[in-house]
N, CA, C and O atoms as a GROMACS GRO file, in nm:
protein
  584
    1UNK      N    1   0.501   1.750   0.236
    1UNK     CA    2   0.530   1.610   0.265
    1UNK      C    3   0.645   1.602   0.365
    1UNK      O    4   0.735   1.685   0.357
    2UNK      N    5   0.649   1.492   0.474
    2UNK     CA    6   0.735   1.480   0.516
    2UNK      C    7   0.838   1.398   0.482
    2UNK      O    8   0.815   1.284   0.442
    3UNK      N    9   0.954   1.444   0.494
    3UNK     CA   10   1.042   1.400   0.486
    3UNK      C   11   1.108   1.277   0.566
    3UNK      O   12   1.201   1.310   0.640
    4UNK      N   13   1.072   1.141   0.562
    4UNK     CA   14   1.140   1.057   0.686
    4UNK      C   15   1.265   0.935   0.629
    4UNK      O   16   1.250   0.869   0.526
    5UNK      N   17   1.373   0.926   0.711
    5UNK     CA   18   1.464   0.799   0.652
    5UNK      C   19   1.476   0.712   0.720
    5UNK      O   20   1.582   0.663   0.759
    6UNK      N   21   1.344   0.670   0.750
    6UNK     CA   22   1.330   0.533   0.809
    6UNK      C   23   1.355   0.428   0.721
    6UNK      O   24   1.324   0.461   0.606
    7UNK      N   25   1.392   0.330   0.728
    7UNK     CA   26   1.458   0.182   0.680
    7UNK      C   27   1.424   0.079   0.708
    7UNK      O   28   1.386   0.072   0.825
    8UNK      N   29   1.417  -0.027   0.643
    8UNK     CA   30   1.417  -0.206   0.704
    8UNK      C   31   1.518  -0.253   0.624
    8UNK      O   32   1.553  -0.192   0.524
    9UNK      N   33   1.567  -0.354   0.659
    9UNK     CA   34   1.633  -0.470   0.542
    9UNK      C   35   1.592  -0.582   0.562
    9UNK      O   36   1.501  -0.580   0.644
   10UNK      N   37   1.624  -0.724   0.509
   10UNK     CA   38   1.594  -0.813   0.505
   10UNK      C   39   1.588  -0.898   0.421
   10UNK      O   40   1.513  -0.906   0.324
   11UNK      N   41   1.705  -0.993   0.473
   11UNK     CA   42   1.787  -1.076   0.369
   11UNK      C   43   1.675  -1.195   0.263
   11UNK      O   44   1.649  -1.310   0.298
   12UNK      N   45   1.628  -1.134   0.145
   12UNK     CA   46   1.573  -1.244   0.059
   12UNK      C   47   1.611  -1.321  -0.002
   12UNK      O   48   1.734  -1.322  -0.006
   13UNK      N   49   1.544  -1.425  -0.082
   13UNK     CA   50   1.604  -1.505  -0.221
   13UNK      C   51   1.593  -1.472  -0.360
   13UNK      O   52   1.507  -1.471  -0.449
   14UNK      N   53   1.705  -1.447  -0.345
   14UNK     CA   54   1.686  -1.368  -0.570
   14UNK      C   55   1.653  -1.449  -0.612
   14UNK      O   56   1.619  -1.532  -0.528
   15UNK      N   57   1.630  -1.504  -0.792
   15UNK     CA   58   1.584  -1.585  -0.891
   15UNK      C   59   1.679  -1.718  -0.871
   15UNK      O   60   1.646  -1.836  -0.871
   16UNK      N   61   1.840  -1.643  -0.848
   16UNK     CA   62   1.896  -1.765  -0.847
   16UNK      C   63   1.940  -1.805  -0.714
   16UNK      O   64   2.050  -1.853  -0.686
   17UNK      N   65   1.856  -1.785  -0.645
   17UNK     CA   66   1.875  -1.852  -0.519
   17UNK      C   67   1.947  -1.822  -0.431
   17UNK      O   68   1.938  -1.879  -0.322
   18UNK      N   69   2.067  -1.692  -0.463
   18UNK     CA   70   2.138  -1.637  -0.410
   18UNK      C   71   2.076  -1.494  -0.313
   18UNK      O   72   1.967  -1.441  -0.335
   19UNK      N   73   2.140  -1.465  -0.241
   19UNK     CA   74   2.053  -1.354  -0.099
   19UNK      C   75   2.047  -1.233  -0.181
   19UNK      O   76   2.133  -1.200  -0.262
   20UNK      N   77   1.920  -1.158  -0.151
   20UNK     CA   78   1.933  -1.027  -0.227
   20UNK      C   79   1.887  -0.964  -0.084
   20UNK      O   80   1.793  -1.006  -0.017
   21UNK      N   81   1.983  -0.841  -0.047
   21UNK     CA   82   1.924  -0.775   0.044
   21UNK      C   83   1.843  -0.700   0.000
   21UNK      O   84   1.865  -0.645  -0.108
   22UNK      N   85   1.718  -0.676   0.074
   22UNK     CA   86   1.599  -0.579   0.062
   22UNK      C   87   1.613  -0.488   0.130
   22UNK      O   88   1.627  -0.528   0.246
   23UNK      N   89   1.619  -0.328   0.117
   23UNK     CA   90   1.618  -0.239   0.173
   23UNK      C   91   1.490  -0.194   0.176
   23UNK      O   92   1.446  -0.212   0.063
   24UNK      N   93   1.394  -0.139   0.255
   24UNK     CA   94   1.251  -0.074   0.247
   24UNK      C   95   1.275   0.049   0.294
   24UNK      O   96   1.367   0.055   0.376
   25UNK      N   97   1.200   0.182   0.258
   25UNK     CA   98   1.176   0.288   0.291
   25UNK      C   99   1.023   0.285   0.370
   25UNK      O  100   0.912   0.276   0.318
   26UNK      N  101   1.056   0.295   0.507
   26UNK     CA  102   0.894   0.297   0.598
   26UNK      C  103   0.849   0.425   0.645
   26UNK      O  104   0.944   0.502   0.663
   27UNK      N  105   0.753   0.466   0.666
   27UNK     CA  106   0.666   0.562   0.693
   27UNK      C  107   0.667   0.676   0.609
   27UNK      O  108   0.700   0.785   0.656
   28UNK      N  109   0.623   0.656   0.448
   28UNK     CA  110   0.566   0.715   0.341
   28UNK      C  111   0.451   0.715   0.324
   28UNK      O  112   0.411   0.743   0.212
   29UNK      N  113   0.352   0.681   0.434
   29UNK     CA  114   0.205   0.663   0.339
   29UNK      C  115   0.184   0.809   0.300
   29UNK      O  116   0.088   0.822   0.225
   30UNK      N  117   0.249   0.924   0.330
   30UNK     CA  118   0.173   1.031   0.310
   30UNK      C  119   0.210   1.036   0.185
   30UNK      O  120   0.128   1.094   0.113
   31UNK      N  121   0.347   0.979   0.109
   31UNK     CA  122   0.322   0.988  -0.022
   31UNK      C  123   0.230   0.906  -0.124
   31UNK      O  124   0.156   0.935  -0.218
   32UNK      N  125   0.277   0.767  -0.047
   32UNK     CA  126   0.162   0.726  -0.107
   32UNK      C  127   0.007   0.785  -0.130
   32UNK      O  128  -0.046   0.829  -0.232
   33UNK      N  129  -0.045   0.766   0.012
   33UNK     CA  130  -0.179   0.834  -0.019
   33UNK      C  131  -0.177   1.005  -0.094
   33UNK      O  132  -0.240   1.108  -0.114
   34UNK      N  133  -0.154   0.991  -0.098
   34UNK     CA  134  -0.097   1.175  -0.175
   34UNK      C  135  -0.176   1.144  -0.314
   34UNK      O  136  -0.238   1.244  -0.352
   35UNK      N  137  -0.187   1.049  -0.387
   35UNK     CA  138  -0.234   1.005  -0.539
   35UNK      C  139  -0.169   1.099  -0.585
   35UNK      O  140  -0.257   1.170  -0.632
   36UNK      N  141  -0.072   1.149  -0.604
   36UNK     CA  142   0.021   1.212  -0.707
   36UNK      C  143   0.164   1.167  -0.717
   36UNK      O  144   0.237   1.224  -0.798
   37UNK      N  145   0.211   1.071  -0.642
   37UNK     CA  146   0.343   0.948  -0.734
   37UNK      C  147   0.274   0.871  -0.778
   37UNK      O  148   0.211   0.800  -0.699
   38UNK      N  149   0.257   0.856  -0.917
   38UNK     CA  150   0.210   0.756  -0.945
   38UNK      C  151   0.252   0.653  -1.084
   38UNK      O  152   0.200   0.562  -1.149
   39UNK      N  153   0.350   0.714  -1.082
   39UNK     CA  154   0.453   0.626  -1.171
   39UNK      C  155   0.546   0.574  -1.071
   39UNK      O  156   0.568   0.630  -0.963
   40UNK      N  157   0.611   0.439  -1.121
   40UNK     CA  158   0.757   0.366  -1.063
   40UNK      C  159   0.812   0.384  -1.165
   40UNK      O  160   0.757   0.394  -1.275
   41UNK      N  161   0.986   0.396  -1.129
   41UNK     CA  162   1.052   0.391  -1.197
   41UNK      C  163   1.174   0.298  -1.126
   41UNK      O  164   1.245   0.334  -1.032
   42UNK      N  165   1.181   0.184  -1.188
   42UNK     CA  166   1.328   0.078  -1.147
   42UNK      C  167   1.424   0.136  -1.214
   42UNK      O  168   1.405   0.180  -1.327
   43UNK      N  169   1.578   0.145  -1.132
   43UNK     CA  170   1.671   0.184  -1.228
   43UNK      C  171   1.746   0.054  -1.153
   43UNK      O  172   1.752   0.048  -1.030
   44UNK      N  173   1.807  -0.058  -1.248
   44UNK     CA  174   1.888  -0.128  -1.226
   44UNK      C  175   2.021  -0.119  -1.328
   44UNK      O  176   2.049  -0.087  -1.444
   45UNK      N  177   2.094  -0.177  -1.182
   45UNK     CA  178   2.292  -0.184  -1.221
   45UNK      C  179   2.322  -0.306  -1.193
   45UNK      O  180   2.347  -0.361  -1.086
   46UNK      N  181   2.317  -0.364  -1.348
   46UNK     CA  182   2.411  -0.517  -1.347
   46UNK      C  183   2.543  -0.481  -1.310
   46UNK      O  184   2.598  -0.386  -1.365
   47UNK      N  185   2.601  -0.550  -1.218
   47UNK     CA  186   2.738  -0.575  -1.174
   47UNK      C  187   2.795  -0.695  -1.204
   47UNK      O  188   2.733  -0.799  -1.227
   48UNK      N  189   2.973  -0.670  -1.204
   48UNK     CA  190   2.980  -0.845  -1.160
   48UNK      C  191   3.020  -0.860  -1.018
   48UNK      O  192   3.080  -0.794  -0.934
   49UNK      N  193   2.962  -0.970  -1.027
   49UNK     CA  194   2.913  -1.018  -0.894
   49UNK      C  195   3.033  -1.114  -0.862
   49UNK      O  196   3.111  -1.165  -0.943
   50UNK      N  197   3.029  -1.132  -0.691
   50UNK     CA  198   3.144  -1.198  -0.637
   50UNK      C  199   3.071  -1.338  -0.616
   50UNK      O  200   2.952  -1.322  -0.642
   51UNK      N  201   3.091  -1.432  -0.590
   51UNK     CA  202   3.027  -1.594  -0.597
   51UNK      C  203   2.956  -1.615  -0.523
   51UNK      O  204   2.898  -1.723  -0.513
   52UNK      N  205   2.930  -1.466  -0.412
   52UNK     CA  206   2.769  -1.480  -0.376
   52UNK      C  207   2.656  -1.389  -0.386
   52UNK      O  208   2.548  -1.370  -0.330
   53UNK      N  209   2.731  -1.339  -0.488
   53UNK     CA  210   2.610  -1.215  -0.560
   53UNK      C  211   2.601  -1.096  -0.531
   53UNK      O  212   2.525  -1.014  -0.584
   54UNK      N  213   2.695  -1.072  -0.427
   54UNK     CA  214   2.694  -0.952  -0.403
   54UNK      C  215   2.803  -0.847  -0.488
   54UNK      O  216   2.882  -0.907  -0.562
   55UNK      N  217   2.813  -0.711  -0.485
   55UNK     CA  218   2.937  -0.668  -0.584
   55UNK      C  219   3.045  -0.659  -0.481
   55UNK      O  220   3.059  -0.663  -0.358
   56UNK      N  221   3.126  -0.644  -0.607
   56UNK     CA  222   3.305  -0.615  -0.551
   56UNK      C  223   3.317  -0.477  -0.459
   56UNK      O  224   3.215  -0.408  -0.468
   57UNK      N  225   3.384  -0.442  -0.402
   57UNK     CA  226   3.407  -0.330  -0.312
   57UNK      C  227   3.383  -0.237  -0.399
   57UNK      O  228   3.275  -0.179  -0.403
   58UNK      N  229   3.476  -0.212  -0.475
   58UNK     CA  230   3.481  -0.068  -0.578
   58UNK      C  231   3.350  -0.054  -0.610
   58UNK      O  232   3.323   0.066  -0.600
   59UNK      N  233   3.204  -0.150  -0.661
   59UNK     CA  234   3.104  -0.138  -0.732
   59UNK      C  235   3.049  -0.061  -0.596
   59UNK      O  236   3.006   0.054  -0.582
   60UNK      N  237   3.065  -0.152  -0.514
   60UNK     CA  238   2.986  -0.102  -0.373
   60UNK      C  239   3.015  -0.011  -0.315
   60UNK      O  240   2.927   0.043  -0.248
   61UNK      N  241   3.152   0.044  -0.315
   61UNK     CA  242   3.155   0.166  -0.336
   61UNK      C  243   3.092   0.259  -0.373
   61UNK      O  244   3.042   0.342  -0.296
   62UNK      N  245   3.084   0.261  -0.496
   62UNK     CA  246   3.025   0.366  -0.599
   62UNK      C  247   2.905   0.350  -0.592
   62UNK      O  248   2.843   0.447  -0.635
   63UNK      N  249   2.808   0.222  -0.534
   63UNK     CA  250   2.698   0.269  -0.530
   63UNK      C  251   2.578   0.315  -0.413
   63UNK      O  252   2.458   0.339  -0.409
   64UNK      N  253   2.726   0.308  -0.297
   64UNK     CA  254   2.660   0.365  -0.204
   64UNK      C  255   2.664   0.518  -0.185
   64UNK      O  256   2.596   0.580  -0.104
   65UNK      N  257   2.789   0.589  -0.304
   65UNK     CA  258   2.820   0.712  -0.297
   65UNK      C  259   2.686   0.755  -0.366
   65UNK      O  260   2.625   0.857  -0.332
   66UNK      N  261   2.633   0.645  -0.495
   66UNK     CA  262   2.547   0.694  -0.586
   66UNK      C  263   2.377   0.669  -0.508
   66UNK      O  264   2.275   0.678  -0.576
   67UNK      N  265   2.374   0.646  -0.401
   67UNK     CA  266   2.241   0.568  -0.327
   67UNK      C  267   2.273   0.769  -0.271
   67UNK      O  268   2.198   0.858  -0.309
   68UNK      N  269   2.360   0.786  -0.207
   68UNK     CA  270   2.333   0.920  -0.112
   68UNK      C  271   2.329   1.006  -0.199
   68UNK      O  272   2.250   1.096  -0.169
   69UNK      N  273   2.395   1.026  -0.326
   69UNK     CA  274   2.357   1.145  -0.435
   69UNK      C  275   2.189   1.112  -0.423
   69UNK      O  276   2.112   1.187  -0.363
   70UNK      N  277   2.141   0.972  -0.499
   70UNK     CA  278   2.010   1.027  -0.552
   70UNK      C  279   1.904   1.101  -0.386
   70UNK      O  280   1.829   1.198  -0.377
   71UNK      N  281   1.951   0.994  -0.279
   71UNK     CA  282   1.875   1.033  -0.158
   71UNK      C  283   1.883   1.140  -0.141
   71UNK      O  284   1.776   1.159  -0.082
   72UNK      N  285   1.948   1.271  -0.149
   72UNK     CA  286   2.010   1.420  -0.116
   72UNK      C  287   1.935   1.480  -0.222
   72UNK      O  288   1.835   1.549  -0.200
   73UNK      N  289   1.984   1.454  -0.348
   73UNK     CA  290   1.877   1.502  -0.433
   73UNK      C  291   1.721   1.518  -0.448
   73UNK      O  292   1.663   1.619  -0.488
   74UNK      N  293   1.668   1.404  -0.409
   74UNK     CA  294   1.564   1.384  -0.424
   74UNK      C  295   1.441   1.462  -0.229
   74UNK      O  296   1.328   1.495  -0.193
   75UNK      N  297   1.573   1.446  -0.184
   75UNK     CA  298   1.516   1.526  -0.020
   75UNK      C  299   1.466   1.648  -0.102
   75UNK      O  300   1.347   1.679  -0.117
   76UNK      N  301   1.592   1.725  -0.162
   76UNK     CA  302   1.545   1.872  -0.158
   76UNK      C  303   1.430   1.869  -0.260
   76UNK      O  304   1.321   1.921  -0.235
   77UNK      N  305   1.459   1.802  -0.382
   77UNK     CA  306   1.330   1.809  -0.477
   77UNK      C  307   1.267   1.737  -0.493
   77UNK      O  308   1.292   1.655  -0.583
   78UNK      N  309   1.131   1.725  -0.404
   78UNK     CA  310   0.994   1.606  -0.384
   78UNK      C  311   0.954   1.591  -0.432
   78UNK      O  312   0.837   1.582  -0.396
   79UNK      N  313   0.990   1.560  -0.625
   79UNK     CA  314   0.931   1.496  -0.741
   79UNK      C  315   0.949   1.358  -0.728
   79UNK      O  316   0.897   1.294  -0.819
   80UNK      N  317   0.995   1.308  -0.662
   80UNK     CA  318   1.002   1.150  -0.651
   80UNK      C  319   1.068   1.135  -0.470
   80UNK      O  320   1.116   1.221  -0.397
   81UNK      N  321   1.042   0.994  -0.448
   81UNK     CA  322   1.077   0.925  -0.330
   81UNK      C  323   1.112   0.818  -0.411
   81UNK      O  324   1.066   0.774  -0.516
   82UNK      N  325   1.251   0.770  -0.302
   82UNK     CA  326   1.309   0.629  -0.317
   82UNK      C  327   1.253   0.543  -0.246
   82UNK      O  328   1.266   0.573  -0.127
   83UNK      N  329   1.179   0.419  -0.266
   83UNK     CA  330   1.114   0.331  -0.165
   83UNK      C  331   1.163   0.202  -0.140
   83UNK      O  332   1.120   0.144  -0.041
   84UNK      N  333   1.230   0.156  -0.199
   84UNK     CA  334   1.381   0.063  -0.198
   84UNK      C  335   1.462   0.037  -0.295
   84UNK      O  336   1.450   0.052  -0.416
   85UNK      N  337   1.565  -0.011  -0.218
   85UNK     CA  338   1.725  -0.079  -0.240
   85UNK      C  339   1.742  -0.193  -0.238
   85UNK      O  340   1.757  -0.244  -0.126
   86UNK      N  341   1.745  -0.286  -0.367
   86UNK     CA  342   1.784  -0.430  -0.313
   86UNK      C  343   1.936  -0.507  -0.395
   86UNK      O  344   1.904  -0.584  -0.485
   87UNK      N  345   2.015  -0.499  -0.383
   87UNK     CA  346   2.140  -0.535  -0.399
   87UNK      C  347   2.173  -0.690  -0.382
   87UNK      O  348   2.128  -0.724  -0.272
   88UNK      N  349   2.204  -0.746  -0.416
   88UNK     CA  350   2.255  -0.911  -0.479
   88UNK      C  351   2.234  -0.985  -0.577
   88UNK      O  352   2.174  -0.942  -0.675
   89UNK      N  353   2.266  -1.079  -0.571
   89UNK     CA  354   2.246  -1.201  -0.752
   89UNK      C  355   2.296  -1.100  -0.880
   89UNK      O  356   2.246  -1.118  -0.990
   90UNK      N  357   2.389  -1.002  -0.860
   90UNK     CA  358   2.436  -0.927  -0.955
   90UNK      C  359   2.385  -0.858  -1.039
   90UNK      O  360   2.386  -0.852  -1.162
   91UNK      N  361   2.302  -0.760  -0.891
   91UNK     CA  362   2.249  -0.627  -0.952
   91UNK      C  363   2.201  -0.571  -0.841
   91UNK      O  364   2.184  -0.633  -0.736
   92UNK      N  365   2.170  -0.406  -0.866
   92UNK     CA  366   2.139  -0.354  -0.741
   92UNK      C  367   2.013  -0.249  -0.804
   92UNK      O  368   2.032  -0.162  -0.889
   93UNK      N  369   1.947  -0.265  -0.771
   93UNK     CA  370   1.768  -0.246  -0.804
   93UNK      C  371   1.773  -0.083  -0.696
   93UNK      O  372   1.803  -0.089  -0.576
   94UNK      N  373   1.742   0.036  -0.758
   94UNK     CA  374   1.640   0.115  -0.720
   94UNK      C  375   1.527   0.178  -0.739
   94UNK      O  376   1.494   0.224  -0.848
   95UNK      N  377   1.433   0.188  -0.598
   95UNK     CA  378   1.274   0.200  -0.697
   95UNK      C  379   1.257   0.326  -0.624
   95UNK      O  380   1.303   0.369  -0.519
   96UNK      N  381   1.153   0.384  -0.740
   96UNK     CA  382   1.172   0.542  -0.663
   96UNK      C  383   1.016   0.534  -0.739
   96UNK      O  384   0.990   0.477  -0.845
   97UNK      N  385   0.932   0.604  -0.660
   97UNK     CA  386   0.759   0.672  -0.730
   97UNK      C  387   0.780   0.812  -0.734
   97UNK      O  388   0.831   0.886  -0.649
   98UNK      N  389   0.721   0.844  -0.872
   98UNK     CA  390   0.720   1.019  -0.880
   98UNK      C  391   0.631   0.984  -0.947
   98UNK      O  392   0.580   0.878  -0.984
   99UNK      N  393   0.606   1.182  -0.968
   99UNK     CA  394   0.493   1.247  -0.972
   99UNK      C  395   0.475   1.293  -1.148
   99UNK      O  396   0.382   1.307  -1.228
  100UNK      N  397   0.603   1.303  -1.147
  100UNK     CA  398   0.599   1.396  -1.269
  100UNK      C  399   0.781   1.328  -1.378
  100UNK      O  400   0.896   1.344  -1.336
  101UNK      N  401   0.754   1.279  -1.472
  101UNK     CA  402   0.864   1.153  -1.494
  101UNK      C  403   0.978   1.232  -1.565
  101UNK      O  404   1.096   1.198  -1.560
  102UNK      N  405   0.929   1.346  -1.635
  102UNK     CA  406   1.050   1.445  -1.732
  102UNK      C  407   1.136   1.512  -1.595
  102UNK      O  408   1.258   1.524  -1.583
  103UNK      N  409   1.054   1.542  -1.521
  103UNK     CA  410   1.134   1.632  -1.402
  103UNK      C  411   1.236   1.546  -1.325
  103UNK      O  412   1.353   1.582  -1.314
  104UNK      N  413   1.181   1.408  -1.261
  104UNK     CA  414   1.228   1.295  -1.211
  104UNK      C  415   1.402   1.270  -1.345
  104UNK      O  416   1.523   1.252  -1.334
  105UNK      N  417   1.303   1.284  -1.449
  105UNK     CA  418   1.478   1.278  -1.505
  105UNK      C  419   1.603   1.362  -1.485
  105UNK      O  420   1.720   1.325  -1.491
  106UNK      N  421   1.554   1.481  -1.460
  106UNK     CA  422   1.666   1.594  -1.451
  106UNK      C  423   1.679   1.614  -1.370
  106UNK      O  424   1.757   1.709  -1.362
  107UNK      N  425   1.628   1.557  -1.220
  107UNK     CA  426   1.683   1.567  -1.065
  107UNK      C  427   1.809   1.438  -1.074
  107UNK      O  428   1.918   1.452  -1.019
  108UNK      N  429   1.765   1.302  -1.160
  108UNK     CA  430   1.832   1.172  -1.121
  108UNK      C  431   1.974   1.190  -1.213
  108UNK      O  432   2.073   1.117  -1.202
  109UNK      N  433   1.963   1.270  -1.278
  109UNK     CA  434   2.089   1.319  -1.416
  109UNK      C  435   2.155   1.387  -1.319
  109UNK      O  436   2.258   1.340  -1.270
  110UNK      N  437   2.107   1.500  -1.282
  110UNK     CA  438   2.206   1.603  -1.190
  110UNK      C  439   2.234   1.558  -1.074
  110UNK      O  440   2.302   1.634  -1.004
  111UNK      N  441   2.193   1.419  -1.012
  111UNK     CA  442   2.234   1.406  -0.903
  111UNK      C  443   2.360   1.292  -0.924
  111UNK      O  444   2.433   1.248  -0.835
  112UNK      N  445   2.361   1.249  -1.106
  112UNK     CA  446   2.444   1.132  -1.080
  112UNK      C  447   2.574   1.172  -1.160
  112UNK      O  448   2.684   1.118  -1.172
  113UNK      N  449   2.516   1.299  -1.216
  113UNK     CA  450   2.645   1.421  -1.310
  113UNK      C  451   2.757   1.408  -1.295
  113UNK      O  452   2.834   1.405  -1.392
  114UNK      N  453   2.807   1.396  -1.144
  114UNK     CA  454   2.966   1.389  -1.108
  114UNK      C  455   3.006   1.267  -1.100
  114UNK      O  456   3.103   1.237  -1.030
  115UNK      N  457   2.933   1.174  -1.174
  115UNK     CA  458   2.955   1.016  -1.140
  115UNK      C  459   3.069   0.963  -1.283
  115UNK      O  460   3.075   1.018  -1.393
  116UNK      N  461   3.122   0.884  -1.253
  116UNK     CA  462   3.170   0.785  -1.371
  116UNK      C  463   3.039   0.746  -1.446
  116UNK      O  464   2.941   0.711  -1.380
  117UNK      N  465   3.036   0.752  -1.576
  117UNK     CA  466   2.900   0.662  -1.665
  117UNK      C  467   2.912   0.538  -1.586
  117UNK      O  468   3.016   0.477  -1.562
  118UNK      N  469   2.793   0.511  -1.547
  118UNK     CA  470   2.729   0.389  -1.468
  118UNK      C  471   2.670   0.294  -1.561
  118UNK      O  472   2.643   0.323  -1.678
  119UNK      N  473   2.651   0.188  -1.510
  119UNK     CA  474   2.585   0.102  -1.620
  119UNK      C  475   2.428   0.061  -1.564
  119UNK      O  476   2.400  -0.021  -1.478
  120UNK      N  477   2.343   0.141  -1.640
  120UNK     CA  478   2.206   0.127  -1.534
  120UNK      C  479   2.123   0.088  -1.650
  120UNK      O  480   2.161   0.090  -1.767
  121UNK      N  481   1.989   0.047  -1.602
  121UNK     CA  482   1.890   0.025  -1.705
  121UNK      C  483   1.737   0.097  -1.644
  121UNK      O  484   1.665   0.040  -1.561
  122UNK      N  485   1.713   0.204  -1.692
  122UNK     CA  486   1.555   0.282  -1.625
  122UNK      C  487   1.444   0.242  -1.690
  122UNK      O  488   1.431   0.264  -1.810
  123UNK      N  489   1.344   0.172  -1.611
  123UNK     CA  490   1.205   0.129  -1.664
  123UNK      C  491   1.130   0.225  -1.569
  123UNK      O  492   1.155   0.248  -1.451
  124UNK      N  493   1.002   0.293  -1.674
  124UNK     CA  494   0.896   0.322  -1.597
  124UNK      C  495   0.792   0.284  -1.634
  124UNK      O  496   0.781   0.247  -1.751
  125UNK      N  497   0.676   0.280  -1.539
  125UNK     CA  498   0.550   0.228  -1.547
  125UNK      C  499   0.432   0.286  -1.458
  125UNK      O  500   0.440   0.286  -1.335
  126UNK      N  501   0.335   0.331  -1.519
  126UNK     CA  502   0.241   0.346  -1.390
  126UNK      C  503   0.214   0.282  -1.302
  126UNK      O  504   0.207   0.165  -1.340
  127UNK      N  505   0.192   0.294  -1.186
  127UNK     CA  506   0.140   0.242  -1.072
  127UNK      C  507   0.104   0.284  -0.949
  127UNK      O  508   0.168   0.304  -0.846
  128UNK      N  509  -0.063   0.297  -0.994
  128UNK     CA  510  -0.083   0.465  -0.889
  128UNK      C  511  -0.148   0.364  -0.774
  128UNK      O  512  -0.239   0.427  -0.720
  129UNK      N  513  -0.137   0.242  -0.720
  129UNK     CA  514  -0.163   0.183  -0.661
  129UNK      C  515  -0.070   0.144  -0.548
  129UNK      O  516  -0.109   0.110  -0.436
  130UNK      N  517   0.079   0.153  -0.594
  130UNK     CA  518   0.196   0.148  -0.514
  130UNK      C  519   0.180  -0.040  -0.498
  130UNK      O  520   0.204  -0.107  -0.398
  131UNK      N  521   0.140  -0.077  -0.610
  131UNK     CA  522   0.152  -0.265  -0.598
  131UNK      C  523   0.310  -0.312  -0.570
  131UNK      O  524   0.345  -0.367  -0.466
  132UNK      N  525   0.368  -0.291  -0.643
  132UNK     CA  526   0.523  -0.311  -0.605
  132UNK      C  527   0.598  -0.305  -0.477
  132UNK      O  528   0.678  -0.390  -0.438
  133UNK      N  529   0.557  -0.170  -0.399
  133UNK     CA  530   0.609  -0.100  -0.329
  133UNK      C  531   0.539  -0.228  -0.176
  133UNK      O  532   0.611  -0.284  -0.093
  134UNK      N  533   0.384  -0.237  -0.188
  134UNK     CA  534   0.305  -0.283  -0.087
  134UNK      C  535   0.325  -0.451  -0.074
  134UNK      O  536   0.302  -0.511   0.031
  135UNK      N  537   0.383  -0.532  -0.224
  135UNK     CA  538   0.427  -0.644  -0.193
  135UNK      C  539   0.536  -0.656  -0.133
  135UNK      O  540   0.545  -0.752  -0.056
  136UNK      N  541   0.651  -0.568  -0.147
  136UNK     CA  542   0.792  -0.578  -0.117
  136UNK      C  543   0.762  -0.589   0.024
  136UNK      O  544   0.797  -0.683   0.095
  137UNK      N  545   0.696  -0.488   0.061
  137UNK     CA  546   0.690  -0.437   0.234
  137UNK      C  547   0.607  -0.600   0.256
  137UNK      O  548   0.681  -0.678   0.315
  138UNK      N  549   0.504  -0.646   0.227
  138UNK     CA  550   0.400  -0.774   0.265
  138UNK      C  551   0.514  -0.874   0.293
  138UNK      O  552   0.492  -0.965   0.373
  139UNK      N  553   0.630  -0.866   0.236
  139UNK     CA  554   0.711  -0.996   0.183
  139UNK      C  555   0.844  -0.990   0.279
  139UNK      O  556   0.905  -1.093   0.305
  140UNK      N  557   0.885  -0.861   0.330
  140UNK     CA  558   0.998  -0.844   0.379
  140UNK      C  559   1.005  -0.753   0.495
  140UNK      O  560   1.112  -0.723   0.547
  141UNK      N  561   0.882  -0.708   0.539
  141UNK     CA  562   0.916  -0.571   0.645
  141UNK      C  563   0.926  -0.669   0.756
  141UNK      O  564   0.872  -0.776   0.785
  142UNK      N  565   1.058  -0.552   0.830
  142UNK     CA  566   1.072  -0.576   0.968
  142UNK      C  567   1.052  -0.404   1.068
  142UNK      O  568   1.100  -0.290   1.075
  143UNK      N  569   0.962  -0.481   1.121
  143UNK     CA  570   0.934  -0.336   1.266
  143UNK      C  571   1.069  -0.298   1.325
  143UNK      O  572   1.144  -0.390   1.359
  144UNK      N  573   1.101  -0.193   1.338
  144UNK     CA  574   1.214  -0.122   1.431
  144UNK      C  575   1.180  -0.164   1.579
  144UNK      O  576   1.072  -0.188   1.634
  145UNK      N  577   1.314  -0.165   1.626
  145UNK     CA  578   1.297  -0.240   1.752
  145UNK      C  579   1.329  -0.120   1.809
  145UNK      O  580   1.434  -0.134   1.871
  146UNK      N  581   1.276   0.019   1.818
  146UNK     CA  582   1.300   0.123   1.925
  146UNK      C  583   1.241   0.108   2.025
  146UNK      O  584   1.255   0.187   2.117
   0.00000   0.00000   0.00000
C-alpha cells in the first residue's frame, strides 16, 4: 500500500452550530478498495472548549503531538489508516479503518504510551463500505490547488 499525506480541511457546522474543522485524508482508494479495512474505529477527546469550540492551547497542544504519534505509528504499521481529523464544538474526533482491531489496539497504545492519560472514548464498528469516510469527503472535500 501506498503510503500518501495528502489532506483537505474545511470549515463545517457541528450540532451546536459552532465550526468544526474537517480534516480529510485524500488519495486512499487503494485502501479502501483493498476490502481488508473494514472496521472504523472513532476515538474521541472531549475537551473544554474555549467559547468557540475550539480547545485551549495546552489541549491543542497535546493533540497535535498526539495526531503525529498515531500518524508515525500507524505509517510504519499498515494495520490501520487515519482518514480524518475533525476538531471543534468541544471535541476532537479521530477516524482511522483497519484491518485487524486487537492489533490496531497495540499500535494506538504504543503510540500514545509516552502520553499523559488522555481523556478519549474508542467506538468500533464495521464498515467495509467506507460509508462514513465517503460522506465526510461528499460533504467537505476540497481539490488541492497544485
Amino acid at each position: 500500500m501506498k503510503y500518501t499525506d495528502k489532506w483537505w480541511s474545511y470549515p463545517a457546522e457541528g450540532e451546536s452550530g459552532k465550526t468544526v474543522i474537517v480534516t480529510g485524508r485524500d488519495c486512499i482508494d487503494e485502501y479502501r478498495e483493498s476490502g481488508k479495512y473494514n472496521y472504523r474505529i472513532d476515538v474521541t477527546w472531549n475537551y473544554n472548549a474555549l467559547p468557540d469550540g475550539m480547545p485551549e492551547e495546552d489541549d491543542a497542544a497535546l493533540m497535535e503531538k498526539a495526531t503525529d504519534a498515531l500518524l508515525e505509528s500507524f505509517k510504519k504499521d499498515r494495520v490501520a489508516v487515519m482518514t480524518g481529523i475533525y476538531t471543534g464544538d468541544g471535541k476532537r474526533d479521530w477516524v482511522f479503518y483497519t484491518k485487524n482491531l486487537k492489533i490496531f489496539s497495540l499500535v494506538f497504545n504504543k503510540a500514545l504510551s509516552e502520553f499523559p492519560t488522555i481523556p478519549i472514548v474508542i467506538e468500533a464498528e464495521e464498515d467495509k463500505d467506507w460509508e462514513e469516510y465517503l460522506h465526510v469527503r461528499e460533504e467537505t472535500y476540497v481539490p488541492d490547488e497544485e
